[in-house]
VOKEPA-977665 format. One line per 3 residues: for each residue y, z, x of C-alpha. Coordinates in steps of 0.05 Angstrom, whole numbers, plus 5000, padded with zeros to 4 digits. Example, Ala and Ser with C-alpha at 12.3 -4.5 7.8 and 13.67 -1.06 7.14 Angstrom:
VOKEPA-977665
4910,5156,5246  4979,5143,5273 .
This chain:
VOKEPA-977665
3844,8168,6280  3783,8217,6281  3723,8228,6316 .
3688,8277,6267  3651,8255,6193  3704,8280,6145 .
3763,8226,6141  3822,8235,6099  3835,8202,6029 .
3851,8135,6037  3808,8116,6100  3752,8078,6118 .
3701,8122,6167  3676,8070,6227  3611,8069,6248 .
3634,8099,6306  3654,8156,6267  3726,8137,6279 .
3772,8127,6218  3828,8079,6206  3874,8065,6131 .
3831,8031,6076  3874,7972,6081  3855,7964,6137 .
3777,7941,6116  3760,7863,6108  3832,7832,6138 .
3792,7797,6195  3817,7846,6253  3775,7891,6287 .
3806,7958,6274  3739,8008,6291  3726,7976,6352 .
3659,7962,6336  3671,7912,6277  3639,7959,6225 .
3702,7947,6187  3701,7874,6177  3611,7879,6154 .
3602,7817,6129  3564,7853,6078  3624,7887,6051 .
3677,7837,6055  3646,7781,6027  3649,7821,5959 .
3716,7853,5966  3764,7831,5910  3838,7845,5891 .
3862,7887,5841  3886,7851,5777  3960,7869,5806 .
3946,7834,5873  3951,7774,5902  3897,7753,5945 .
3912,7718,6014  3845,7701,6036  3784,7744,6039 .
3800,7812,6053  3879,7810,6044  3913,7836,5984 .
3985,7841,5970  4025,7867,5911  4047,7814,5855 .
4105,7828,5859  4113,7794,5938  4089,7729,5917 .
4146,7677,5921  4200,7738,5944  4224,7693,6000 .
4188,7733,6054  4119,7714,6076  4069,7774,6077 .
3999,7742,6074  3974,7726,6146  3966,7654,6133 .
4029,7654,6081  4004,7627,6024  4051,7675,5985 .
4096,7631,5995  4073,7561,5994  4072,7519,5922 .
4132,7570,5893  4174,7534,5837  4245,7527,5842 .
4283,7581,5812  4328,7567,5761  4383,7622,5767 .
4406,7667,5702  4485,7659,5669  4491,7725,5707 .
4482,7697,5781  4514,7640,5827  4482,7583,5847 .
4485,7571,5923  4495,7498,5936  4454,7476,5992 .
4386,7512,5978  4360,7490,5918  4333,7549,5877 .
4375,7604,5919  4418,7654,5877  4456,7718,5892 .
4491,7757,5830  4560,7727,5818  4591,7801,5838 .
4572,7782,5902  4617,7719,5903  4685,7726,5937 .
4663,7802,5973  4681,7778,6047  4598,7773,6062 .
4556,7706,6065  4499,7717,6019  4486,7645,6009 .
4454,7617,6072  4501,7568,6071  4561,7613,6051 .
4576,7580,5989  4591,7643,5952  4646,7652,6003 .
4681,7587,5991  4731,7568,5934  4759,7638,5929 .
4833,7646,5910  4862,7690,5962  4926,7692,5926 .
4961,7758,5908  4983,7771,5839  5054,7768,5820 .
5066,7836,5822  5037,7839,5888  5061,7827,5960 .
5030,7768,6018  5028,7806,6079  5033,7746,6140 .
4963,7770,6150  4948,7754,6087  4932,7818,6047 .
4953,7846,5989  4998,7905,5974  5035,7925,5912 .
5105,7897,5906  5143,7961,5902  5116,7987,5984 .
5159,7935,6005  5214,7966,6042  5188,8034,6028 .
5186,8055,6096  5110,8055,6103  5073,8001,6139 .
5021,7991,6084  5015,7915,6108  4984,7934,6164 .
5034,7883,6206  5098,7910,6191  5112,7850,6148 .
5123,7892,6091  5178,7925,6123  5219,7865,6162 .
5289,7842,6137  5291,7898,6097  5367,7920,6060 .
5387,7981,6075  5352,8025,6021  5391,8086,5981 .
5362,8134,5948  5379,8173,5875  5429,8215,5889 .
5409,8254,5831  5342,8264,5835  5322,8237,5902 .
5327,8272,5971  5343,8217,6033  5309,8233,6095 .
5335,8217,6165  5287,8156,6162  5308,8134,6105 .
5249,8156,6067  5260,8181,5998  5236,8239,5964 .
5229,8282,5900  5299,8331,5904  5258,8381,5880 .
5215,8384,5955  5285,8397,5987  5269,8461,6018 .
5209,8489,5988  5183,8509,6049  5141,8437,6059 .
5151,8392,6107  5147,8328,6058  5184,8284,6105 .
5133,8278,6149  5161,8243,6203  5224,8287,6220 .
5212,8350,6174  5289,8336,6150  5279,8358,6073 .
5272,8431,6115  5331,8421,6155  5410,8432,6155 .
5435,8374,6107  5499,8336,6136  5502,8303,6071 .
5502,8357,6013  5516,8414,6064  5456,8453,6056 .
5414,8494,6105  5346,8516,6091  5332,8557,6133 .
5386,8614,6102  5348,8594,6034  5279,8584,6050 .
5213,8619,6078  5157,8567,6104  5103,8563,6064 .
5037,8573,6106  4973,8546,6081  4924,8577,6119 .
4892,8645,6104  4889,8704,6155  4838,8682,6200 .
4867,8612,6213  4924,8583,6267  4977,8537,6234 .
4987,8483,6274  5057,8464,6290  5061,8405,6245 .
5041,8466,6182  4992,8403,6157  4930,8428,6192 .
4896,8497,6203  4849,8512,6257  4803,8581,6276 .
4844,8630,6311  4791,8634,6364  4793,8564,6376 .
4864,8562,6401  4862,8556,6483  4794,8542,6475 .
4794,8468,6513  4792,8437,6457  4852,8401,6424 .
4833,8408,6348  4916,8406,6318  4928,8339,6319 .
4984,8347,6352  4956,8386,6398  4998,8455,6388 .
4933,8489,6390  4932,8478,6467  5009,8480,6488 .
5022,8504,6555  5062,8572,6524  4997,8586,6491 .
4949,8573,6540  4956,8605,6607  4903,8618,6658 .
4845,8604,6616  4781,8587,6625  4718,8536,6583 .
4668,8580,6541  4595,8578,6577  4577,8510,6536 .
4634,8475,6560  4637,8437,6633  4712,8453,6666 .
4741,8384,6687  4783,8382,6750  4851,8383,6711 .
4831,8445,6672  4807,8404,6611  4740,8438,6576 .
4689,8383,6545  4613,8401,6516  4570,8414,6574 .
4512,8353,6545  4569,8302,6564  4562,8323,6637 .
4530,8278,6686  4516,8227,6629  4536,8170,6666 .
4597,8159,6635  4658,8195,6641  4690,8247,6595 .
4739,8279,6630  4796,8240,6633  4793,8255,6709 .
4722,8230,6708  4701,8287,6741  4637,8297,6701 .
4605,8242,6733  4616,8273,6810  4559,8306,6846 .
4507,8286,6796  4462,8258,6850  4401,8313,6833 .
4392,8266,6774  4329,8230,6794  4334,8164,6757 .
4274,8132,6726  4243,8057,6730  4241,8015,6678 .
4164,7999,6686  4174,7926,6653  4218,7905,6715 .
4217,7956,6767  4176,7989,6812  4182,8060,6828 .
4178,8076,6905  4189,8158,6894  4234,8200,6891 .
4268,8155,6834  4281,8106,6880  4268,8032,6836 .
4260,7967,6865  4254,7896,6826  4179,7874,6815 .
4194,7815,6851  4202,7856,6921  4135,7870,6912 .
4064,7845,6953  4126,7803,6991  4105,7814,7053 .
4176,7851,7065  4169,7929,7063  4219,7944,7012 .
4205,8027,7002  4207,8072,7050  4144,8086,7050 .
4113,8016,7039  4085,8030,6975  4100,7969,6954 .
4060,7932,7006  3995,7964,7013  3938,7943,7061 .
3901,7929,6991  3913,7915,6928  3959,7856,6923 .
3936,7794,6888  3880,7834,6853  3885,7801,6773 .
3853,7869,6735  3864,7831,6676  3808,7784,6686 .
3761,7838,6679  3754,7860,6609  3829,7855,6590 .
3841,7903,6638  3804,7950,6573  3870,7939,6540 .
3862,7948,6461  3916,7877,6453  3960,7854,6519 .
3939,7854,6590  3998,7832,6638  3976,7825,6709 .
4032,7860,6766  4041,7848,6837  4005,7912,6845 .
3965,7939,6790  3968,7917,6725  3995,7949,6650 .
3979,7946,6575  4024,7924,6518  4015,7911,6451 .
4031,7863,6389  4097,7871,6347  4084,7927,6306 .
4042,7964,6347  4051,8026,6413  4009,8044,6471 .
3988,8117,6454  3944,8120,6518  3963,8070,6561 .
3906,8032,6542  3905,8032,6457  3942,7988,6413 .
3975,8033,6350  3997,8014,6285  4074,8036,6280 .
4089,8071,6216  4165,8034,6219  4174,8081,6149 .
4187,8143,6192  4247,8108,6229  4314,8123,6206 .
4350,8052,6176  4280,8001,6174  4292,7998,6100 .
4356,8017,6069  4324,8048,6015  4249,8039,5995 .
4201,8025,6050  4126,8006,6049  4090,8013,6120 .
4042,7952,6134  3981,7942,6196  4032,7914,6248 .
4094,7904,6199  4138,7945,6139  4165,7915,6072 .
4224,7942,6047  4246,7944,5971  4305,7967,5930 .
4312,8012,5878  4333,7991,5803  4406,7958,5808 .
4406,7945,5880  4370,7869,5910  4349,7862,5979 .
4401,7826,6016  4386,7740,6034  4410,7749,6093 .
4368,7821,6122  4311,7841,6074  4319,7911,6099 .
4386,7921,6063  4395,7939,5997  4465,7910,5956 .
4490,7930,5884  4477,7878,5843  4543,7898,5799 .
4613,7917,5803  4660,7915,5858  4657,7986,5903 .
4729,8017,5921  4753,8077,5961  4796,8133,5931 .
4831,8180,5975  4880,8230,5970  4952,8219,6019 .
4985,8281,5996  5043,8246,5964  5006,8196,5925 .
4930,8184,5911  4910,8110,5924  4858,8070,5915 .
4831,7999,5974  4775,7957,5950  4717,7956,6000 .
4713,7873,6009  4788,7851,6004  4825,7918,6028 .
4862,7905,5973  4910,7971,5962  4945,8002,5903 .
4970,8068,5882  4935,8108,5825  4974,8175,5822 .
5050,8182,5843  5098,8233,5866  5043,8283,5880 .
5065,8352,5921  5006,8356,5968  4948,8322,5938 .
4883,8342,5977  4807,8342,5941  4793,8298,5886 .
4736,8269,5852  4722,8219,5787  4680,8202,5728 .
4669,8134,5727  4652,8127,5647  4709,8152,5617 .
4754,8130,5683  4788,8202,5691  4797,8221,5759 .
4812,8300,5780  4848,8328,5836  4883,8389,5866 .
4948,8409,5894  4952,8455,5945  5025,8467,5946 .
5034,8471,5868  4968,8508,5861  4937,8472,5803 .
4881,8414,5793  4899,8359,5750  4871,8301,5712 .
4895,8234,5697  4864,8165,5674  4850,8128,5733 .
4892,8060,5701  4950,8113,5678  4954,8164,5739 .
5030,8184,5712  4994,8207,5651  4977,8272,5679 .
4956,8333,5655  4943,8400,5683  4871,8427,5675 .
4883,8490,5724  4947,8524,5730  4939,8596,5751 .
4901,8637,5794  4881,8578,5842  4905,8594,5910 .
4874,8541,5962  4831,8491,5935  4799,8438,5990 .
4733,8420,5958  4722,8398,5876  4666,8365,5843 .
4657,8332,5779  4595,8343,5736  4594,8278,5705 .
4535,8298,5659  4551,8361,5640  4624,8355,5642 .
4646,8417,5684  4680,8409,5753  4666,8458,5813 .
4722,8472,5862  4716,8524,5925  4779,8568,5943 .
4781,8581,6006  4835,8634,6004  4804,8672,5956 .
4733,8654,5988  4707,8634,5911  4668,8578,5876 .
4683,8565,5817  4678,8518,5741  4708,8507,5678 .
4696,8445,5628  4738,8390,5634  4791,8420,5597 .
4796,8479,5639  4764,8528,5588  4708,8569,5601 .
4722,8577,5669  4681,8623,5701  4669,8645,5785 .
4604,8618,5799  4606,8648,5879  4639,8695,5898 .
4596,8736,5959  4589,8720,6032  4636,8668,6032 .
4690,8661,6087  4719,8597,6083  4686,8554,6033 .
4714,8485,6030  4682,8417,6009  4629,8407,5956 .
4586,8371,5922  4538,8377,5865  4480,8332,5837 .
4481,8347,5766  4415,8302,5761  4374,8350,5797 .
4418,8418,5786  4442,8425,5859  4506,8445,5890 .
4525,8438,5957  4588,8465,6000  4607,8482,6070 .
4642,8548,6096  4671,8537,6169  4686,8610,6169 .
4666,8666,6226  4593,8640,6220  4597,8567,6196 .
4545,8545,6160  4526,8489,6097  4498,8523,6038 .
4457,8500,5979  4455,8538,5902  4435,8508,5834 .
4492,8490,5792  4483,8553,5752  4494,8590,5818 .
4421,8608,5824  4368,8601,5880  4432,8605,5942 .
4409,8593,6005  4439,8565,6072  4410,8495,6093 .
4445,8486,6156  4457,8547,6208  4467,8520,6278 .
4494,8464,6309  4554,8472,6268  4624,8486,6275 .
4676,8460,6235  4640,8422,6173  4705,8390,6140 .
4671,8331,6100  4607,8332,6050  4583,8282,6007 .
4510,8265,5979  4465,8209,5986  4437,8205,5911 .
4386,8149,5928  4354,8180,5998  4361,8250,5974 .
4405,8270,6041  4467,8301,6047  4524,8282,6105 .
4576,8315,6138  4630,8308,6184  4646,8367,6230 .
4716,8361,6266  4693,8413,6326  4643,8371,6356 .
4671,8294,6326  4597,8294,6295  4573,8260,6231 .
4496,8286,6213  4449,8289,6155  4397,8321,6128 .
4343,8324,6066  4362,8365,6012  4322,8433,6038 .
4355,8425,6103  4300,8397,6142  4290,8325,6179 .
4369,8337,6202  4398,8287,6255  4466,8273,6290 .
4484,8190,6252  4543,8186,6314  4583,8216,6364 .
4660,8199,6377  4707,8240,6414  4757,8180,6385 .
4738,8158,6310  4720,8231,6296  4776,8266,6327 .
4793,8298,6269  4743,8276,6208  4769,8313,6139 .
4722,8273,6082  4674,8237,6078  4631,8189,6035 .
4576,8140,6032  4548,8077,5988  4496,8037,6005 .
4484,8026,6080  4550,8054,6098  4583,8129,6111 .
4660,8125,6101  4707,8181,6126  4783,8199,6136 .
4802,8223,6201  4873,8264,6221  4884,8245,6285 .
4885,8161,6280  4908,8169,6206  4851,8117,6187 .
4797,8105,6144  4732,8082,6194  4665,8073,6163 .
4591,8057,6205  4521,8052,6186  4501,8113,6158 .
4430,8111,6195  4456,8099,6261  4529,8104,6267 .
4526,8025,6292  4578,7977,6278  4632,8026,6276 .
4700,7998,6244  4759,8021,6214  4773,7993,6143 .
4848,7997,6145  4886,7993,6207  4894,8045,6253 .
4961,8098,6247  4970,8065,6170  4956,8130,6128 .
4995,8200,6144  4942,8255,6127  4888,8219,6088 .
4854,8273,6053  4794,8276,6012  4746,8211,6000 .
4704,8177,5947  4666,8117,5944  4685,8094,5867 .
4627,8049,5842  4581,8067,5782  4519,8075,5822 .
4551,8139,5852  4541,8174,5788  4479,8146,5759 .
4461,8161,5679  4417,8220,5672  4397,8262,5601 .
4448,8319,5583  4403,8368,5564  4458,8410,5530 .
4479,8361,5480  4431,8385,5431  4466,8449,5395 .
4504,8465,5470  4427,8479,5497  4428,8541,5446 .
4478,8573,5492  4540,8608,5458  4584,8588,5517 .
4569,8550,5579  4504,8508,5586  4499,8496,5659 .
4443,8449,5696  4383,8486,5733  4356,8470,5799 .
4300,8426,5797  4249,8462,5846  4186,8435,5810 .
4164,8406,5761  4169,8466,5715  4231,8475,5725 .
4282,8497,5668  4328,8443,5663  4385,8483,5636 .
4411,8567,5640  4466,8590,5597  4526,8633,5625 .
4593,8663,5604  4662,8659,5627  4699,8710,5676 .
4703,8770,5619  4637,8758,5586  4569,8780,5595 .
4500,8747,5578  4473,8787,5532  4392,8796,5535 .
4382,8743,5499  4392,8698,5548  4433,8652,5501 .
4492,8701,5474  4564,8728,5514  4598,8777,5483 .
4630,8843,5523  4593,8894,5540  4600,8940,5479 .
4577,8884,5433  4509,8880,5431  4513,8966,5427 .
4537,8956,5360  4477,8909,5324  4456,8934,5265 .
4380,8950,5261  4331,8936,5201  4275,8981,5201 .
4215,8958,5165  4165,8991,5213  4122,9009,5151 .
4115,8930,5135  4040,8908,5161  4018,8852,5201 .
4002,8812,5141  4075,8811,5114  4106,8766,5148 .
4113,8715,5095  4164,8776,5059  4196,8776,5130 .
4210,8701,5129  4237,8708,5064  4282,8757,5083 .
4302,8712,5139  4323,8654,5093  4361,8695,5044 .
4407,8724,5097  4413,8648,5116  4429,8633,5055 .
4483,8683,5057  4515,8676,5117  4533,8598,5104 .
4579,8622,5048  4606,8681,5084  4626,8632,5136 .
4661,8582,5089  4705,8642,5067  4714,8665,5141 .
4725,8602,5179  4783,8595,5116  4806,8661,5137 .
4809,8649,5218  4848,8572,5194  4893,8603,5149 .
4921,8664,5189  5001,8662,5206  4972,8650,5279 .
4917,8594,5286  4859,8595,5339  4848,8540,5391 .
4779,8562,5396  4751,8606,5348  4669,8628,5345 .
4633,8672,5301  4577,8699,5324  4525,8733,5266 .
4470,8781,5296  4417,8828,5268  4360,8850,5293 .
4288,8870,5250  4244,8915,5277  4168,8899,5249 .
4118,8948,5279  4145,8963,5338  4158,8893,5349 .
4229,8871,5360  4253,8799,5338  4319,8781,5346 .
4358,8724,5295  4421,8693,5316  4469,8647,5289 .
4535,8634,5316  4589,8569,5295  4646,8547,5333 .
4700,8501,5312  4762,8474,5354  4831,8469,5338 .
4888,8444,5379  4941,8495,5358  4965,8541,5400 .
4956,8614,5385  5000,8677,5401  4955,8733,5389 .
4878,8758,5409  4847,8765,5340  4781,8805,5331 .
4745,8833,5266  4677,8865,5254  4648,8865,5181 .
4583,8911,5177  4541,8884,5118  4465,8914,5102 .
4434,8882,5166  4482,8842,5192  4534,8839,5245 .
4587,8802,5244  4633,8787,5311  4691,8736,5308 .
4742,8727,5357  4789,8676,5374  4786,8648,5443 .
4842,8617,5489 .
């Protein structure tokens, strides 16, 4: 509100020079204090906008509210005399409310959106035939039975189980019984996770490793290798107080002797070191609870609604008050006057809405929707600036909110503050090192979508063609596969890849992203692993997931190196900045919100999920959890929920992504060894959007990469080469460096202004020409004893018109599958052209 005479847009000045919101005029309350607002002179010839609904005199609402099932006009009318829906062949019928329907994808999802749970009843809850009834009911795939792996949950999977053999030939037997691939006998991997045997001394073929093998060790220079060689941790933060291996090697007794918590860390009794906020929080962190003694300095404070304060944080119930019995030490609760005095009566004690008479003294409150911003005045609550009111769009009302969804989502029946996808039924991918796997969200139904994989770690998906990616640390590649044939494999990145924790897929522009975090890179190809190219590769450390919204041209990754950080870049590696500098330690997991704008993260150092807006700002902490975020390595999130892997209880937990409430785990706890990376797999997650390079590649010769949408001028595309190219000046053409050296010149500097009709003639003659000279070369390139996989030619020449340079171009590619043995390169000088072909790998 203001005092002066200049109110902002949108207001209505008060004749008491005070100004409240526009909407505020003619709805019968009186906002100014001094009525001016409701001037009968004024309302009576207000009217509603041809797109409104009007309530009664002075209230207008949108259309669009009218019959929504949620009453918004004071005296809701809105909502009175609605017809009877009918519901559409693509929605379910709830049986007890006549005219209620919910979209049929919503039937049989494990959540009443009927009001009387109808779409929850009649569903067959029987597993297929190649599937397995758990006694708890779920589903597995037939072939975990007896595999050694409680995928039931129960164990039921694995009871009265024959004793199980593996291939002698091409199957190594651990000492549990597990079997693996032969070829993971003594490669330096511990693949029999739970006794390490396939490293061992063999009884059964006579073989010892250790004469044969030297451990492989994942982690880089900087890093500790934990004593299961799974996880790798900071060197500084070993004997730090912290127990970041999961199994705790980090902090063994021969490692840690004598020392002492860093400065931000309170020392617990039994030498354990927890962050210094936990102490004297009224609960106890230490598992000695010695964080909670000698917190008395503390003072404690009242709650004012059922208390009375004495001093010196000393609280007393309200009903101890004007008793007659001296309760406080000082008898400030029975004072020689004041008791029985109702303030209230006089004026409403000047209170803007609620007066509530005390024992002693008196206090102000307000109406739903409204705060006390002086003790005395009633406030409108914009419920639009708190996290979670809506799930996704959110309209602040005088006293209220109204929350709406965005195009494919439908508020939920049962809280019109959620948001639910009206189609398809979400699931969770995750990598498990040996297998990739996929649990849908509302039956935890599980099944396996890639087998016999090394050490499967990131991975991501396009959901229209149904091809999922993924890396290998130990083998050193990414593949691909179809996400309904995951044997079908195929290798998109074979060499130079070192340690890859973090890909993304471009699903508009078809390139995926992956960091290295050994060589401290980012970097692309297509999906075919051509055209690769190192976006990043500067002040990195230890770069290791991201994310990328090709919609808007951003990329996203975090580096947990010396100085951990989050940083942003366009997708053409433009415009890099760090978003996130402090508060941060060990940022495993990031994923993007596509809806809200926000990204989220999961750091494993301080068992912290947060989020921020895009540029970093508006950042909070979503929860806390010393236990569900021991050791967080992924994370994702899908409409009012964050999902995320965690090490140490080898579990899959998800919570409300805008408060960290109802926290759960979505399979049970100890059921996954080393879940890796996560994905959400539903269509909304990649939403259509316009490739801008379709057309002609975007005029680019090689890669057409996205641009980073900063306004609304924005380029929405930049070309760029592969590693061994360089943009030429053009800003369109690669070609090495001695290429565009060797351009021939035309000089017609003694042509005049006027002539450039002859120049456009010239133009189309050489066009003219060059579409039959590159019939007879394209024949030549095809025909050669060796045949190009890629081959491009690329014809040049450059006229110089009074002093004025102009530059045509024409370049054609074609494709062809062959392989090819040899580099192939020819340059044919004609009378003002330049000709460059080369065939590509």
């Amino acid at each position: 509100m203001y005092g002066n005479a200049t109110c902002p847009p949108n207001s209505f000045r008060c004749g008491n020079g005070v100004c409240i919101s526009k909407k505020w005029q003619c709805d019968n309350e009186n906002d100014c204090a001094d009525n001016s607002d409701e001037d009968p002179k004024i309302c009576q010839h207000k009217s509603c906008a041809e797109n409104e609904y009007q309530c009664s005199i002075g209230q207008c609402i949108p259309q669009a509210w009218v019959c929504d099932g949620q009453s918004d006009c004071h005296n809701k009318n809105d909502e009175k005399h609605c017809k009877k829906r009918i519901c559409n062949s693509d929605e379910f019928t709830c049986r007890t409310q006549s005219g209620e329907c919910v979209p049929l994808t919503w039937m049989c999802d494990d959540n009443q959106d009927c009001s009387d749970g109808s779409d929850e009843k009649s569903c067959n809850e029987t597993c297929r035939s190649d599937e397995f009834t758990c006694a708890n009911g779920k589903c597995i795939q037939r072939l975990w039975k007896c595999d050694h792996d409680n995928d039931c949950g129960d164990g039921s999977d694995e009871a009265n189980c024959p004793e199980m053999t593996c291939d002698p030939v091409s199957q190594f037997t651990c000492e549990d019984g597990t079997c693996i691939s032969s070829r993971w006998r003594c490669d330096g991997d511990f693949d029999c996770t739970s006794d390490h045997s396939d490293e061992k001394f063999s009884f059964v073929n006579d073989t010892d490793c250790s004469s044969t093998t030297s451990f492989t060790n994942h982690c880089v220079s900087q890093e500790f290798e934990c004593r299961d060689r799974v996880m790798c941790i900071h060197r500084t933060w070993v004997c730090d107080g912290d127990k970041d291996c999961a199994d705790e090697s980090d902090e063994s007794p021969e490692l840690c002797k004598n020392v002492t918590c860093r400065p931000d860390q309170f020392s617990c009794n039994n030498h354990e070191c927890i962050p210094g906020h936990l102490h004297c929080n009224n609960q106890a962190d230490c598992t000695d609870s010695s964080d909670e003694l000698d917190c008395e300095g503390v003072v404690r404070k009242c709650d004012y609604t059922k208390e009375f304060e004495c001093g010196g944080g000393m609280c007393i119930p309200l009903s101890k008050v004007c008793n007659k019995q001296i309760d406080c030490p000082g008898r400030e609760d029975e004072p020689k006057t004041g008791c029985d005095i109702n303030e209230c009566a006089l004026n409403n004690g000047n209170c803007s809405h609620i007066c509530i008479d005390l024992p002693l003294s008196y206090r102000c409150d307000c109406r739903p929707g409204y705060k006390l911003v002086d003790n005395e005045t009633c406030e409108d609550i914009d419920e639009c600036t708190i996290p979670g009111s809506c799930s996704q769009l959110c309209i602040n009302e005088k006293g209220s909110f109204k929350c709406e969804c965005v195009e494919g989502y439908m508020r939920d029946p049962n809280d019109h503050s959620k948001c639910k996808a009206t189609e398809g039924h979400a699931s969770i991918l995750f990598a498990r090192k040996h297998d990739i796997r996929k649990i849908s969200i509302d039956h935890h139904e599980m099944s396996v979508i890639v087998n016999n994989t090394k050490s499967a770690t990131a991975l991501d998906f396009v959901f229209r063609t149904g091809m999922i990616f993924w890396s290998d640390v130990s083998e050193r590649k990414i593949y691909k596969a179809p996400i309904d044939e995951g044997d079908d494999r195929t290798v998109v990145i074979n060499n130079d890849i070192t340690l890859s924790d973090g890909l993304a897929v471009d699903w508009i522009y078809n390139h995926i992203y992956w960091a290295d975090s050994a060589k401290n890179t980012i970097e692309l190809s297509n999906f075919e692993g051509n055209m690769r190219k190192t976006l990043i590769k500067s002040s990195l450390d230890l770069p290791r997931s991201i994310a990328v919204n090709p919609l808007q041209g951003w990329l996203f990754w975090t580096d947990w190196g010396t100085i951990p950080k989050i940083e942003r870049a366009g997708m053409d590696g433009s415009h890099r900045r760090a978003i996130v500098e402090y508060d941060v330690k060990w940022p495993n997991g990031l994923t993007l919100d596509l809806v809200q704008s926000r990204i989220y993260w999961v750091d494993a150092k301080l068992n912290t999920i947060s989020s921020c807006d895009y540029d970093g700002h508006d950042r909070r902490v979503i929860l806390y959890s010393p236990t569900a975020l021991k050791h967080p390595f992924s994370v994702s999130t899908f409409e009012d929920w964050v999902y995320w892997t965690d090490w140490e209880r080898h579990t899959i937990y998800k919570a409300n992504k805008f408060s960290g409430q109802n926290l759960s785990n979505v399979i049970p706890l100890h059921m996954l060894q080393n879940p890796m990376v996560i994905h959400v797999y539903h269509p909304y997650r990649q939403p259509d959007g316009v490739n801008y390079c379709a057309a002609v590649n975007g005029h680019c010769s090689h890669l057409c990469l996205p641009a980073p949408q900063i306004n609304a001028r924005s380029p929405k595309i930049s070309c760029d080469c592969p590693d061994g190219l360089t943009l030429m000046s053009d800003g369109l053409m690669c070609a090495e460096d001695d290429v565009e050296k060797n351009d021939t010149h035309i000089n017609l500097t003694k042509l005049k202004d006027s002539d450039s009709d002859f120049l456009a003639a010239i133009v189309i003659g050489f066009a003219s020409a060059i579409i039959i000279i590159l019939s007879l070369i394209f024949v030549r390139c095809k025909n050669r004893k060796f045949h190009c996989r890629y081959c491009k030619l690329e014809i040049r020449f450059v006229v110089s018109l009074n002093n004025e340079v102009r530059v045509f171009q024409f370049f054609v590619s074609n494709i062809w599958d062959q392989l090819k043995e040899n580099d192939y390169r020819n340059s044919c000088n004609f009378v003002g052209l330049s000709l460059y072909e080369k065939c590509f790998w």
